[in-house]
C-alpha positions in Angstrom: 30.8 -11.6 24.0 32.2 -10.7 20.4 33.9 -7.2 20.4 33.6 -5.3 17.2 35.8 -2.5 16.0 34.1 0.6 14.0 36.1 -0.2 10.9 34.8 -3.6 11.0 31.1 -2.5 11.6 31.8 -0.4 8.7 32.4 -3.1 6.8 29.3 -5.2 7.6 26.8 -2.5 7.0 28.5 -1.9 3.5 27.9 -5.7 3.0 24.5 -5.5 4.6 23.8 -2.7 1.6 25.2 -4.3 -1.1 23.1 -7.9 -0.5 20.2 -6.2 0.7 18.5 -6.5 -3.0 19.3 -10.8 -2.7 17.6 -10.9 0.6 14.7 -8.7 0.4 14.2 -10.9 -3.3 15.0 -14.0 -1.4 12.3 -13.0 1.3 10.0 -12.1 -2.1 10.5 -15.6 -3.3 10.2 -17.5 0.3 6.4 -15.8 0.3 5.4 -17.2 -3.0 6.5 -20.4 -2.2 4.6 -20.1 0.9 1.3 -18.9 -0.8 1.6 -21.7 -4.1 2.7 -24.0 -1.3 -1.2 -23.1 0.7 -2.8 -23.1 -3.6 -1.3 -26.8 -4.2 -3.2 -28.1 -0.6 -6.4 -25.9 -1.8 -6.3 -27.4 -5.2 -5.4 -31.3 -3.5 -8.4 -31.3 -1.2 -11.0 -30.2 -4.2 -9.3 -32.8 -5.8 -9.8 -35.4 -3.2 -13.0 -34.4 -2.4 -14.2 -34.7 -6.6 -12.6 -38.1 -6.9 -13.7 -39.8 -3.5 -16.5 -41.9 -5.4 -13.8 -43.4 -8.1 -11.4 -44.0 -5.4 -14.4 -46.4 -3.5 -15.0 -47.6 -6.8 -11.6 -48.1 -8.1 -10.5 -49.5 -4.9 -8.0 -46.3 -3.8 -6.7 -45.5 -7.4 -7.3 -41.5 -8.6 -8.9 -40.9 -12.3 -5.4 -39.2 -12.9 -4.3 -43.0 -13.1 -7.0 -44.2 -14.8 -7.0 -42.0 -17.6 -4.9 -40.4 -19.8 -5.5 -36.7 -21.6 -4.2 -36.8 -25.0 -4.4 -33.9 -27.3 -3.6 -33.6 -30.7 -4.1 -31.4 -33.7 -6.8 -31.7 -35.7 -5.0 -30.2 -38.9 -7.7 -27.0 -38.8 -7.1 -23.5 -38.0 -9.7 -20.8 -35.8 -10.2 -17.7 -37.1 -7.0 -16.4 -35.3 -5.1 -18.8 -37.1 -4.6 -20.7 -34.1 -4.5 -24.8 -34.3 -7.8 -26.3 -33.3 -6.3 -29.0 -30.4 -9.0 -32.4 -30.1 -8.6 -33.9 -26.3 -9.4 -37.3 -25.9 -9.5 -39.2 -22.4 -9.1 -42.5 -22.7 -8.6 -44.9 -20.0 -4.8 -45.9 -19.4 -4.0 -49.4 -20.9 -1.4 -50.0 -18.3 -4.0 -50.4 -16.2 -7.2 -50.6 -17.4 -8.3 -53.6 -20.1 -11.3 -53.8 -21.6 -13.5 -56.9 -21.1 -15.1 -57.8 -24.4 -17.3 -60.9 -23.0 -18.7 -59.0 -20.1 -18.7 -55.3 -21.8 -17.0 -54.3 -18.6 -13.2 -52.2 -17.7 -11.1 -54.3 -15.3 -9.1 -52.7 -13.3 -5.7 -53.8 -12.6 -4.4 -52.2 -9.2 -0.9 -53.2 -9.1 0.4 -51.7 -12.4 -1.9 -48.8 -11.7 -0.2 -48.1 -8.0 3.6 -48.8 -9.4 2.7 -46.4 -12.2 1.0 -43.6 -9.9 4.2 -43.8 -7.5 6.3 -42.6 -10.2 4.1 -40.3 -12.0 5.7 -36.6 -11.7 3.4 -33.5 -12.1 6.0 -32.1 -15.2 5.1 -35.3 -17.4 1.8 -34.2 -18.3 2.2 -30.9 -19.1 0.7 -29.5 -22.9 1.4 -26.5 -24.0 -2.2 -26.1 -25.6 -3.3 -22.8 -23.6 -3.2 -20.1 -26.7 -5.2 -23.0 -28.8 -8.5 -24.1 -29.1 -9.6 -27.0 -27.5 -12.3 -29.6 -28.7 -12.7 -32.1 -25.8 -14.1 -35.3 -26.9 
């Protein structure tokens, strides 16, 4: 057992004061993590559950793979004055080649899974949410 003078208790409750704001804002933070952590699983599973048939399909590959979301301005203005954005999805040449003779997409699974293990979420993100958005 630790004995504790009164002078040193003193001491610990003025520290206690002075970080209080940090851990009650620590705490604060830990909770949103917690909540976005419980969003990103919500968000997964509709994910999953929207993409089961291309993953049967595709043979386990994700249409976040497969395709790839360009957007681009279209040189026009709204009313606003706002650029007008045009999205186009078009499939992902690293891993998906058009067959000409057959009119068919084959899909190449090996460059699609060594691309899809180092895909990071920040890579494709636009900063197109104050424009408008023509999706083609």
């Amino acid at each position: 057992m630790k004995e504790i003078t009164t002078r040193q208790m003193a001491m610990i409750k003025r520290i206690a004061m002075n970080v209080n704001p940090l851990v009650v804002k620590k705490n604060k933070l830990i909770s949103k993590i917690n909540e976005l952590t419980t969003e990103i699983a919500e968000i997964n599973d509709a994910i999953e559950g929207n993409e089961m048939g291309i993953k049967t399909i595709t043979g386990g590959l994700s249409s976040e793979t497969l395709i790839i979301k360009t957007v681009t301005d279209s040189g026009k203005v709204d009313k606003n004055g706002n650029p007008i954005k045009v999205t186009k999805y078009e499939p992902n040449a690293e891993c998906v080649q058009w067959n000409e003779d057959k009119k068919v997409y084959i899909v190449n699974n090996e460059s699609a899974i060594d691309e899809a293990s180092t895909y990071t979420s920040g890579e494709d993100v636009d900063s197109t949410d104050n424009a408008a958005e023509n999706v083609l």
